[in-house]
N, C-alpha and C positions, 0 to 999 in steps of 0.2 A: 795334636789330637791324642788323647788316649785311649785306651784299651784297656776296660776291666775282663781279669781272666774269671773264665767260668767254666763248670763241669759238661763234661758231655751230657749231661741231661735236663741241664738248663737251659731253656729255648732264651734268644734277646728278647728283651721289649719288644713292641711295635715302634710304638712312640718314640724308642732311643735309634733308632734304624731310622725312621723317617726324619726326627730332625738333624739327622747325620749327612742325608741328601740334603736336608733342607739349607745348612749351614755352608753346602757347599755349589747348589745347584740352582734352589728359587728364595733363596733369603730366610735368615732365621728368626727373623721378628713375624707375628702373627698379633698384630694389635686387635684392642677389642672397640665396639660402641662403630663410633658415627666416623673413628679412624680407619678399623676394619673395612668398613663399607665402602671410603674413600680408594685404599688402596686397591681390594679387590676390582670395584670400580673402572681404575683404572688400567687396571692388566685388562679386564674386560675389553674397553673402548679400547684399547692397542689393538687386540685380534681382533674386533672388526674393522678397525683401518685398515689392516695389511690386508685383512680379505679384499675389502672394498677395492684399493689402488689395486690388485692382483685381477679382477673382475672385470669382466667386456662393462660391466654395468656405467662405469664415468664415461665411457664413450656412446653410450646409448641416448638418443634423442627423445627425450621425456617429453609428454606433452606439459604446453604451455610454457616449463622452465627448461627447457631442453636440455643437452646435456652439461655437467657439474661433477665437481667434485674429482677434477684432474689434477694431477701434481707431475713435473718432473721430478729426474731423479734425486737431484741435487735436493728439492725440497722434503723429498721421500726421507731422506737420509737424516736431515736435519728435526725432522719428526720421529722419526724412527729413534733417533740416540734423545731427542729432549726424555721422549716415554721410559727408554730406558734409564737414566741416570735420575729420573722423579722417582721411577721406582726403586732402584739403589737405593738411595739413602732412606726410603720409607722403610723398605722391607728387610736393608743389612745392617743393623747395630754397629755402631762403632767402634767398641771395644770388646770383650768379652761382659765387661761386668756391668754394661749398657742394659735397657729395660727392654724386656721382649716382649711384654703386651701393650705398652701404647710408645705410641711417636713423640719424644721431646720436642722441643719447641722448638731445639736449635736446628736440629734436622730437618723439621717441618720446613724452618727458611731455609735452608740449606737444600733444600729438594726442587722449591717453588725458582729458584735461583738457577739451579745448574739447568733445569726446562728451559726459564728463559733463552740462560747463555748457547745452549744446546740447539734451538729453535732459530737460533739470531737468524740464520742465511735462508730462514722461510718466511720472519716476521718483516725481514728488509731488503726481502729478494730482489727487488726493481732498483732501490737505491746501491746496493751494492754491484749490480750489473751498469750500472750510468757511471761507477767509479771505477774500473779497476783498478788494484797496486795502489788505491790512496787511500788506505785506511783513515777514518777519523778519529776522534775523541772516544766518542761512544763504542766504536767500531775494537779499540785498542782494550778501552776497560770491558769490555763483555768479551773478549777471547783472550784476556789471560786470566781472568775469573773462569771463564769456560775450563781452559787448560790445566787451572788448579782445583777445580772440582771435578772437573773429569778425573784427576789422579786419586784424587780422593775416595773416586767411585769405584777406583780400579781394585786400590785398597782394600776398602771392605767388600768388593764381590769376589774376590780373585787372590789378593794378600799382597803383600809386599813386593814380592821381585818384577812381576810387572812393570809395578809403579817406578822400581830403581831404574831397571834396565830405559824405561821411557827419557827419567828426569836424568840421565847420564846422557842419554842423545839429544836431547835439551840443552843441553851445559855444554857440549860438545859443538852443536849448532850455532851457540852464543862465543865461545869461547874457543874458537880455532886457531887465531895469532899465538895462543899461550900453551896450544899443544906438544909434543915433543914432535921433532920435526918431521918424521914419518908418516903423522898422522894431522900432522897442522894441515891448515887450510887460512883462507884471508877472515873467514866469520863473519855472521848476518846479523844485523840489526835487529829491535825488537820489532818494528816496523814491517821490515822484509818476514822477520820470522814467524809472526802472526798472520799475516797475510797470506804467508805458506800453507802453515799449519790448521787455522781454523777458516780465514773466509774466502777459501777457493776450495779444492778438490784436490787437492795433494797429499794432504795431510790427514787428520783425522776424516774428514768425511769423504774418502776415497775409497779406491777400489772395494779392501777389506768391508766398507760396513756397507758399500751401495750391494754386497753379492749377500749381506746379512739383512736387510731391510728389501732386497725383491727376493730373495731363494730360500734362503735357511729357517726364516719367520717360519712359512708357510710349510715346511717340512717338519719341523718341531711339533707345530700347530698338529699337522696330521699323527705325528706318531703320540702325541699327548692325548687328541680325541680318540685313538683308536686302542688307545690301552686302557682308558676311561670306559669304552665299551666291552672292555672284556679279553680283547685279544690277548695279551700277556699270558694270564690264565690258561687260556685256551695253547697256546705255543708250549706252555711247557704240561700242560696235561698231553698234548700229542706227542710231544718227543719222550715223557715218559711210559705212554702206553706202548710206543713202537719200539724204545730201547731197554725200560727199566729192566728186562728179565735176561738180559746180558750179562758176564763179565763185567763187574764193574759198572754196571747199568746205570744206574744213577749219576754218574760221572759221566759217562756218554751221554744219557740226558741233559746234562747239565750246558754240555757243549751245545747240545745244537740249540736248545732252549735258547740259549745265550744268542746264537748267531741269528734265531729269527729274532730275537729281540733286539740286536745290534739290527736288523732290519729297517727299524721303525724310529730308535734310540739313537743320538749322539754325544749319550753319556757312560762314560764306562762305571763310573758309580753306582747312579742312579741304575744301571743292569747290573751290576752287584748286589743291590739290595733286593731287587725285585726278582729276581731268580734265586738267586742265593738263600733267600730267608728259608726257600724251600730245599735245595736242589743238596744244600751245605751237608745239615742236619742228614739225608737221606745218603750220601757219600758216607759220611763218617757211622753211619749204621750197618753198609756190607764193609769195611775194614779201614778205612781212609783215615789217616792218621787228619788231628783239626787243621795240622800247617800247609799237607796236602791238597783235602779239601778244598779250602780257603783257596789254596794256586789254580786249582783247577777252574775256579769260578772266575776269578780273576784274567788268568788265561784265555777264557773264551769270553768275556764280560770287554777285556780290554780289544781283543780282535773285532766285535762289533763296533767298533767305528772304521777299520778297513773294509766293511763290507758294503758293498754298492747295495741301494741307491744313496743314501742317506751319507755316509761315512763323514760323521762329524760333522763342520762346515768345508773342510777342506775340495769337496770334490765341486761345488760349484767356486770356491774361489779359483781351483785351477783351469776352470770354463774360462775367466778372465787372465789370469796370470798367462798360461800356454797357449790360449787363444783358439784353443779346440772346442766342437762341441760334448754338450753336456753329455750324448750319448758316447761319444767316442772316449771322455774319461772314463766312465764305467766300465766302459768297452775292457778298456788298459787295466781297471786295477780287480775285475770280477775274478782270472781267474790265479794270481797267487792267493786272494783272499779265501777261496774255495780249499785251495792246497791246504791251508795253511790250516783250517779249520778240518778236511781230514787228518792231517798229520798229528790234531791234538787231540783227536780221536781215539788214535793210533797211540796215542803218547797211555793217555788214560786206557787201554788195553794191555800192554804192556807191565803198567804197573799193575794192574789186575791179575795176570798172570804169576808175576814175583810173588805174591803175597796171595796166590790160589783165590781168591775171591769168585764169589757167585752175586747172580743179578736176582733180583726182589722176584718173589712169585707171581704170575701170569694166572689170569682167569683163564679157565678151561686147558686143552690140552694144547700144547706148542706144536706145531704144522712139521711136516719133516719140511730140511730146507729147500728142496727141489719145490714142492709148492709155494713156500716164500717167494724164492726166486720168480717163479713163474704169475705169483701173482704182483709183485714189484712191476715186473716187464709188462704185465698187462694194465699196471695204472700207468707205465709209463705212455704204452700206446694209447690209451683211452684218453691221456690229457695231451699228446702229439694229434689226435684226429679230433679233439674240440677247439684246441688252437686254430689248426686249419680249416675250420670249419666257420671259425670266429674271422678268422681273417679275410677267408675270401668270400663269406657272407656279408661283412660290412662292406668290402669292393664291392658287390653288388648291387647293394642298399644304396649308396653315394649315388651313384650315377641313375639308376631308379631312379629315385625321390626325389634329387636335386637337391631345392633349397630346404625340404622338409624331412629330408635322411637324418637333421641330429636330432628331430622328435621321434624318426621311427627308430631308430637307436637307443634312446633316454627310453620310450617305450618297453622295449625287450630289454632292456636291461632292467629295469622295475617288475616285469616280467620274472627273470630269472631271479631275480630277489626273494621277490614271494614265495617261489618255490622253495629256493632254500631256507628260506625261516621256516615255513612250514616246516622244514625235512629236520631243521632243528628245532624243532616242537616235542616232534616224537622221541626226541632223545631226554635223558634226564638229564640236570642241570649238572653242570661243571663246577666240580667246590675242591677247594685244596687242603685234603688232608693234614692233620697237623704231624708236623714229619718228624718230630720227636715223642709221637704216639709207639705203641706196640708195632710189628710189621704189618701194614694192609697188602692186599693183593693192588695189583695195578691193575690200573683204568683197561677196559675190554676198549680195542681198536677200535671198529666197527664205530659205536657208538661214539666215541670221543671225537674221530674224524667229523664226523656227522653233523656234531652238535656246534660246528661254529664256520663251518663251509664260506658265510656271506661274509666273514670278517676279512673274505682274501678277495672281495670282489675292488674295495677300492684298492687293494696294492696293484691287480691286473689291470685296472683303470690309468693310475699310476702309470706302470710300467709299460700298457699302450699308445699313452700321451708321448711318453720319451721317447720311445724305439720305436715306435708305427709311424703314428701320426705325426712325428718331429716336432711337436709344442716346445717349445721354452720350460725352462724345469718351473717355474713361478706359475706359468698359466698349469700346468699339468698336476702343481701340487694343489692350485685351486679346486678342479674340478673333481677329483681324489678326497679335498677336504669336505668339496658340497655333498658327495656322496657320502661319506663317513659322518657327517652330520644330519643328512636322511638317514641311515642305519642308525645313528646314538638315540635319534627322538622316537625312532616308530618300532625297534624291534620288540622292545619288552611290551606294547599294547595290542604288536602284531603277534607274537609266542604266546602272552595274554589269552587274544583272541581263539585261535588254531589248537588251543589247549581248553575250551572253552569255559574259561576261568572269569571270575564274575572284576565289578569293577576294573577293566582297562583304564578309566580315565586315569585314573591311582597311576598307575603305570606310563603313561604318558607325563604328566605332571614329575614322574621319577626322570625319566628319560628328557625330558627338558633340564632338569637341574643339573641333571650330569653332563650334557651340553655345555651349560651355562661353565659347572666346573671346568671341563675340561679347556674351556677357552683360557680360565684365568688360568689355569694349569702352565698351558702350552705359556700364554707370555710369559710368565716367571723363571718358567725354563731357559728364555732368551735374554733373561737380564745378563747374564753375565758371557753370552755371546757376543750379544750386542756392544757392550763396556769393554770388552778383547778387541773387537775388532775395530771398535775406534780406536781405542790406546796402541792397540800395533800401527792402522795410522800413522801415530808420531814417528816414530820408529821408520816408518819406509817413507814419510818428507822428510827427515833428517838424512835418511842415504839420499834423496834422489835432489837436494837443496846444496849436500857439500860434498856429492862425490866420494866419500867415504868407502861408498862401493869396489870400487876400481882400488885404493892405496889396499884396502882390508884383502883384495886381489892378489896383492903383489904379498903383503904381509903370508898370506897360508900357502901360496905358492912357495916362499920363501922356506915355510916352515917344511911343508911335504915335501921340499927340496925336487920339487917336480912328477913326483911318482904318484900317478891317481889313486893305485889303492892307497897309498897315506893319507893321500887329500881325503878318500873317502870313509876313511879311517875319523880323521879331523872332522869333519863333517856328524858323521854319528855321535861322536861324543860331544861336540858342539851343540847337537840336538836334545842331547840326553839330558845335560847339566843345563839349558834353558828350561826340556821340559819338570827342569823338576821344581822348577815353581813357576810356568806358565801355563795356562791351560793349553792345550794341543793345537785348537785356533791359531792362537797369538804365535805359537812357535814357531807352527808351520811356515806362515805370513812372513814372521823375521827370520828366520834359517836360511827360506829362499830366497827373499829378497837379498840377503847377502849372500851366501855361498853358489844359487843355480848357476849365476854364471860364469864364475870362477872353473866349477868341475866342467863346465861343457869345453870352457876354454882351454883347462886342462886334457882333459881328453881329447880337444884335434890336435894340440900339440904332443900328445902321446900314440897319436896314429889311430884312436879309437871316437869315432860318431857319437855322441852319445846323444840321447832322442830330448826333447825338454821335459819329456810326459814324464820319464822315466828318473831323471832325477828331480823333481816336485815328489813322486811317490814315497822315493830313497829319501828324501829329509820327513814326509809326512810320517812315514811308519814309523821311526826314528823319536818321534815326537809323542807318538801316543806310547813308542816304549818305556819312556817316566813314568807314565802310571802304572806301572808295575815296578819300577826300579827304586828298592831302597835307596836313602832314609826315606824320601818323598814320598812314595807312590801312597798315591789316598787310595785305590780300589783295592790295595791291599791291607792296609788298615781298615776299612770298611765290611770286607772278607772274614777279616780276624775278628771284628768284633763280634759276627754272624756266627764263626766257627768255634768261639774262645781258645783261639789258640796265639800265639806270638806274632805281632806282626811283621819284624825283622826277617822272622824266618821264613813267615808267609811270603813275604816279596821275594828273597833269595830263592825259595823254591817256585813260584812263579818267573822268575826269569827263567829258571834253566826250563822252565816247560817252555817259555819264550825264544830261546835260543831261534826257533825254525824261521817265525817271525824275524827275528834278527837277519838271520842270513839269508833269506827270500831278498833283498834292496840288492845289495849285491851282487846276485846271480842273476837279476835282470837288469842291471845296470850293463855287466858284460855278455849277455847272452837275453837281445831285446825279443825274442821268440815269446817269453813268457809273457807281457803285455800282448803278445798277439799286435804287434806292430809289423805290420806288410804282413800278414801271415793269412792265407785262406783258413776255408772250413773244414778241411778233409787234413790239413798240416795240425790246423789250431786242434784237431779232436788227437792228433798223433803227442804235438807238445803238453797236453792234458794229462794222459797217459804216462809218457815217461817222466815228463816234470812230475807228479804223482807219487811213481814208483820212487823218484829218486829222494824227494821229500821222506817218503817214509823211513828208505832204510838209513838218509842222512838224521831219523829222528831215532831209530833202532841204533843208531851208532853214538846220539850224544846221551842214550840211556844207557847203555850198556846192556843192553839186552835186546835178543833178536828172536832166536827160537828156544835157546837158552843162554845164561848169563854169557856175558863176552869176554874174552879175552882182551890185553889191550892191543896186540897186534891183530885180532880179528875188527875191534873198533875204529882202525885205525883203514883195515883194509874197506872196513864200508864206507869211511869217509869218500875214500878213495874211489869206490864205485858209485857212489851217489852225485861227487863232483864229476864225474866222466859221462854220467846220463844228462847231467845238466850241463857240460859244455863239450858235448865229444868233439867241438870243432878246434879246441884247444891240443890235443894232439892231433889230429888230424893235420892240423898247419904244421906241425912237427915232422910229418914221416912227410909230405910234399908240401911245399910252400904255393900258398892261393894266389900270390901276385911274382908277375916280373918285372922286373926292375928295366927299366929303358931310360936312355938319356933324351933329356927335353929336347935337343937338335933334332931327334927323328923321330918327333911326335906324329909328324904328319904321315908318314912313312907307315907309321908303327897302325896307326887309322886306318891306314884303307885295307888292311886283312880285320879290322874287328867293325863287329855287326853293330849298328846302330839300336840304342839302348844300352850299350856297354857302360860299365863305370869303370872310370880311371880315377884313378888317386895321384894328387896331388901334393908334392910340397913342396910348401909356399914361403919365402922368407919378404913382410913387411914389418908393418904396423900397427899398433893396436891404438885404441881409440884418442886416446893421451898420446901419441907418437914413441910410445917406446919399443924398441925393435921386438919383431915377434915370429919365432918360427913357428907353423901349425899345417896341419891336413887336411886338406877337400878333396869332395867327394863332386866330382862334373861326370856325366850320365852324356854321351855324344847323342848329338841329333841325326836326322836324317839326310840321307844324300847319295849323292853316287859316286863321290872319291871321300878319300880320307877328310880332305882338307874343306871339304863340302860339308860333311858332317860336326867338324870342329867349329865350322864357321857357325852353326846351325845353335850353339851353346850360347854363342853371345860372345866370345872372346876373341882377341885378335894376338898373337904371340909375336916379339921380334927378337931377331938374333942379332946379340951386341959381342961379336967376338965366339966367346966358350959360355955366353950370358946368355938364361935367353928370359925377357922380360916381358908382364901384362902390355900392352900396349893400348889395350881398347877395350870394352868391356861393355856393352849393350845395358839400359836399363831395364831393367825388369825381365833378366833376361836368366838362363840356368845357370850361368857364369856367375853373376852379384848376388844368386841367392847360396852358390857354395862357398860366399865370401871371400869373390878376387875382385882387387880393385886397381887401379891406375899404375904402373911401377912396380908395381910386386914383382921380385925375382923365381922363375919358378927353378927350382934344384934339382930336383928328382920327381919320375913317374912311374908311378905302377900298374902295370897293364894284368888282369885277370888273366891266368892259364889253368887249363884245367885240370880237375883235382878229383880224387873219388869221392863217394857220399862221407860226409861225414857219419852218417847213420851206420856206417859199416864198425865204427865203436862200439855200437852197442852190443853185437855181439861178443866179442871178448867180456866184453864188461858183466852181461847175463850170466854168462858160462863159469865166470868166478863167482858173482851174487849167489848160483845154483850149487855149484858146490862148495858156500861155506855155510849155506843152511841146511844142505844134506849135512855135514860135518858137526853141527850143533844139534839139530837131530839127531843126529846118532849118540850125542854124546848128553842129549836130554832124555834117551830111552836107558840109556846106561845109568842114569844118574836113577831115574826111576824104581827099575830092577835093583837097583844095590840099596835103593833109603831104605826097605823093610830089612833086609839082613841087618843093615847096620844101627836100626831102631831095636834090634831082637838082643846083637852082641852089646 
């Protein structure tokens, strides 16, 4: 990709901005005639399949033909990737110097082909169910035609590395006798290998694309129709009415803009362009250098896909992967995402300050902050006592009304619709300034809030389905999407009306076609999700066919020489150099499937638990940090071309705003408080707070500025207090150690003084899955009883003493014993019995007491600095 440089006062194209997503996101061929129609067509007929399979409706008992139009999943899938990979090759050119307004012929058959191949396991579902494992004739030539058009697809949606990294696990698969012996294995047939990979569920139509054809469709779908009706717009005209008149304002708009956009978005591009075209321009007008700028867009553009709900596809494939529900990922990854987006807040404040900068003019006069304040606190109780009001009003409604509670519900909520189109009636219309005009004043709150209220009714729709009413994320993005599609058709006839403005049909007929857009919108979006998550697919049947898994185990074990931060070290750069030519999907999918288990493994053997939640996040974040890491990172090429500044340097300066992001995986890998894992609400609002504080002055300290510029032993010393807020239990085990050490003979002994619930720590010397000898740590939690030996029994385990030995002996199924991973023979060596310790909390005060006086210390030494610039401007 290049970058033509340009003046700060030359705005981009449009046109060169959108086929910049285009090229990357929904395909850069736009053919024209009876081709057009075709393809559009069928982006179309894709979003209303996935609605349809997503809708009570196939289960509905129709009169006369009753109900129709079911699929399992397996066939789900197999329809899902044909759609996708037709559209591929319609909509992505081949090469560069390929035709972008009609469809050659070669393609044409090349499209009609890979549908087929793609389709096979729906068009011969019953026959391939009558055979397993015996592929036929026709069965062999339609899945390695499938498999070499599928790479093809990967190609031109996604680019090369994909495709290698697949066709090396391929070759790999084929070809294990001739490996170096480390990595050999005995090797599968073509037979066994297609059978793997295309006509079962192992392989490409597996996990990856069955969590893209029921979740992610439907999620894209919604954030496609909802920015087709205006939301985007609206998101960043609020964040610049609330912030522009700050420090820096336009940059702090830029962030949160970004992050409601990452809301709805699981493109870090495509939110680059769309925020950026405005957000850019308007940074680099109160002082922001282009390369800054650019980072700064980037920076919060790339964070929106860590942001719940949406975050990419990654957070319902790890519904599937960790085996948690949907709401509980969210759960984990809401509040480093929160940190991490005030910290960039915080970053872009900061540099405000270095370079004295002021925030864009505000209509009318600025509030002292005591009334801010006070009026902040009072939306916040106003939307605390509607919540509760919504919540225990629909408990009421349910039981009332019974069977007819989701019409008196659909009811009032149509209800409350109207009200607020109306209310955004009275407002005037929302238009985005062209931001390399003269300075305008900023948008009046008041109004701007106003003017788009009903656009947040399906996200609390949304966001009710997942955490209220526990729907499935598919069914929830349905009924979010039905509602978003009543709002796209009816509010311009209904604003029309309540404005009492003459022909509304006009206006309906608008609102239908942008409808119609936004559908084809949303599928084009998923083309190249879709094509990731089959092609990774191959990729995790190739581990889970040859084991590969468990040798590439011993290999990085090998290389970290045992030490988890190495490993985890290895791991992030492992993440970095795939993501820098995989999209963040695909990486995610292959990182974990090789390395999750490797670090958890590593970590019992290092004496440290690690949660599964919490390393799936640690490779996910990792993977969307390529798009910002030169040479690669497209959102920063994309940035630059917005800002005409360098993209090299744009990336480099968006990593270091990145840095926080970086080391966020980390600090909750060994300190799982931050996913809010076992953690109440009165703790989780305490880890908020200090996680927070510690965030910010760990970003005060990799800028070098605090209250004034820093020293480097004053940067050095915030490190220092920033990691001490984030793990104070790391010296705290220092000045008293949390466990005591008991010898395994007088376990039972050691029992009957500790209370049931206790957890004892184990180490364990067997086996690992292959038999190679393996020392590690469990964590067994005693049961109930009234002797020691009562309570140990209560676990599930049964221990003997062989001598100075003392061994597994028994081990209950399903029992607490098998799930801390003891099995038959294990020898146990040592145990660690909890004694008690002070609060670790008792850190923070030393820790405060220095944070306070080294900003009184730069304070003083920024009023010093002050008092002397005029003398020394005078001499």
């Amino acid at each position: 990709m290049t970058t033509n440089t340009r003046t700060d006062q030359t705005s981009i194209d449009e046109q060169e901005l959108q086929a910049m997503v285009a090229a990357a996101d929904t395909g850069a061929r736009i053919p024209e005639g009876w081709q057009g129609k075709t393809l559009l067509a069928a982006a179309l007929i894709w979003s209303l399949f996935q609605l349809w399979i997503a809708s009570p409706l196939p289960f509905y008992d129709w009169p006369i033909i009753g109900s129709f139009g079911i699929f399992n999943d397996t066939e789900v899938r197999a329809i899902h990737l044909g759609f996708a990979v037709f559209l591929a090759f319609t909509a992505y050119p081949a090469f560069g110097g390929s035709p972008r307004h009609h469809i050659p012929v070669s393609d044409i058959v090349l499209s009609l082909a890979a549908a087929f191949c793609a389709s096979y396991l729906f068009v011969f579902y019953h026959q391939l169910v009558t055979r397993p494992g015996l592929p036929n004739t026709l069965d062999i030539v339609s899945s390695v035609a499938g498999l070499v058009l599928l790479l093809e697809a990967t190609r031109r949606t996604l680019g090369p590395p994909l495709m290698i990294v697949a066709i090396v696990f391929l070759v790999y698969s084929v070809a294990g006798p001739y490996m170096p012996e480390i990595i050999a294995h005995k090797g599968v047939g073509l037979a066994e290998l297609i059978n793997h990979q295309w006509l079962t569920t192992e392989g490409v139509f597996g996990i990856a694309l069955g969590v893209s054809s029921g979740f992610v469709f439907l999620f894209v779908l919604f954030g496609a129709l909802l920015d087709k009706a205006g939301a985007g717009n609206y998101f960043i005209q609020v964040a610049f009415s609330l912030l522009g008149h700050m420090r820096g304002g336009p940059a702090k708009a830029a962030v949160v803009s970004s992050g409601l956009t990452g809301l709805i978005s699981g493109s870090s591009i495509a939110n680059v362009v769309t925020t950026g075209t405005f957000t850019i321009p308007m940074m680099k007008r109160v002082g922001f250098s282009a390369e800054k700028a650019g980072a700064v867009e980037v920076a919060s553009s790339v964070n929106g896909q860590i942001m719940p709900p949406v975050m990419g596809a990654a957070a319902f494939l790890m519904v599937e992967y960790v085996g948690i529900s949907y709401f509980e990922v969210i759960t984990h990854a809401f509040l480093p995402a929160v940190i991490s987006y005030l910290a960039l807040i915080y970053i872009v404040h900061l540099e405000a300050l270095k370079q004295h900068m002021q925030g864009l003019p505000r209509r009318g006069a600025i509030k002292p902050w005591q009334l801010r304040l006070l009026g902040l606190l009072t939306g916040f109780l106003v939307t605390g006592v509607l919540a509760g009001a919504v919540y225990f009003g629909i408990g009421w409604i349910k039981p009332l009304f019974g069977d007819y509670a989701s019409l008196v519900i659909a009811l009032l909520l149509a209800a409350v619709y109207l009200l607020l189109v109306r209310y955004a009636a009275q407002q005037p219309d929302l238009t985005l300034d062209d931001p390399n005009a003269p300075m305008a004043q900023l948008p009046a709150v008041g109004p701007t809030v106003k003017s788009g209220l009903h656009f947040l009714l399906p996200v609390v729709v949304l966001v009710w389905c997942l955490m209220v009413e526990r729907l499935s994320p598919g069914l929830s993005a349905f009924w979010a999407t039905v509602l978003m599609i009543v709002i796209l058709v009816t509010q311009r006839p209904l604003i029309s009306y309540f404005r009492n403005e003459s022909n509304p049909l006009a206006k309906l007929k608008q609102g239908v076609a942008e409808l119609v857009d936004g559908l084809i919108v949303g599928a084009r979006n998923m083309i190249g999700i879709g094509i990731a998550t089959a092609t990774a697919g191959i990729i995790v049947g190739a581990v889970s066919q040859t084991g590969v898994g468990s040798v590439l185990a011993d290999l990085v074990e090998l290389l970290s020489m045992g030490n988890l931060l190495l490993m985890l070290v290895l791991t992030a750069v492992l993440s970095l150099i795939l993501g820098m030519g995989l999209p963040t999907t695909a990486n995610y999918i292959v990182v974990s499937s090789l390395l999750a288990p490797v670090v958890i493994s590593l970590g019992q053997e290092s004496g440290l638990i690690v949660p599964l939640i919490a390393v799936h996040l640690f490779v996910f974040y990792f993977g969307i940090m390529a798009d910002v890491t030169p040479p690669v990172g497209l959102a920063s090429f994309a940035a630059a071309a917005v800002s005409g500044g360098d993209p090299i340097r744009t990336g480099f300066q968006a990593f270091a705003y990145s840095l926080r992001t970086a080391a966020l995986p980390f600090l909750f890998i060994f300190n799982t408080d931050l996913l809010l894992v076992d953690v109440g609400w009165a703790q989780g609002i305490q880890v908020f707070i200090v996680a927070t504080v510690a965030m910010l002055v760990f970003t005060a300290a990799t800028q070098g500025y605090f209250f004034a510029r820093s020293r480097w032993y004053e940067s050095a010393l915030l490190l220092l207090i920033a990691f001490s807020l984030f793990r104070p239990g790391f010296w705290m085990d220092r000045i008293v150690a949390p466990y005591q050490q008991v010898e395994p003979q007088v376990l039972v002994q050691a029992a009957d003084s500790l209370e049931a619930g206790t957890e004892l720590r184990l180490w364990v010397d067997g086996q690992d899955a292959v038999g190679n000898p393996r020392s590690f740590l469990a964590l067994l939690s005693l049961g109930e009883g009234e002797s020691g030996a009562e309570r140990l029994a209560a676990t599930g385990v049964e221990l003997l003493q062989q001598g100075e030995r003392t061994i597994v002996d028994y081990v209950a199924f399903d029992s607490a014993a098998e799930k801390a991973g003891l099995q038959f023979d294990q020898r146990v060596t040592a145990i660690e019995v909890p004694q008690s310790q002070p609060a670790k909390e008792l850190i923070y005060l030393p820790t405060l007491l220095l944070l306070v006086m080294l900003a009184l210390a730069q304070r003083r030494r920024k009023r010093q600095q002050l008092e002397t610039a005029p003398v020394t401007a005078a001499g």
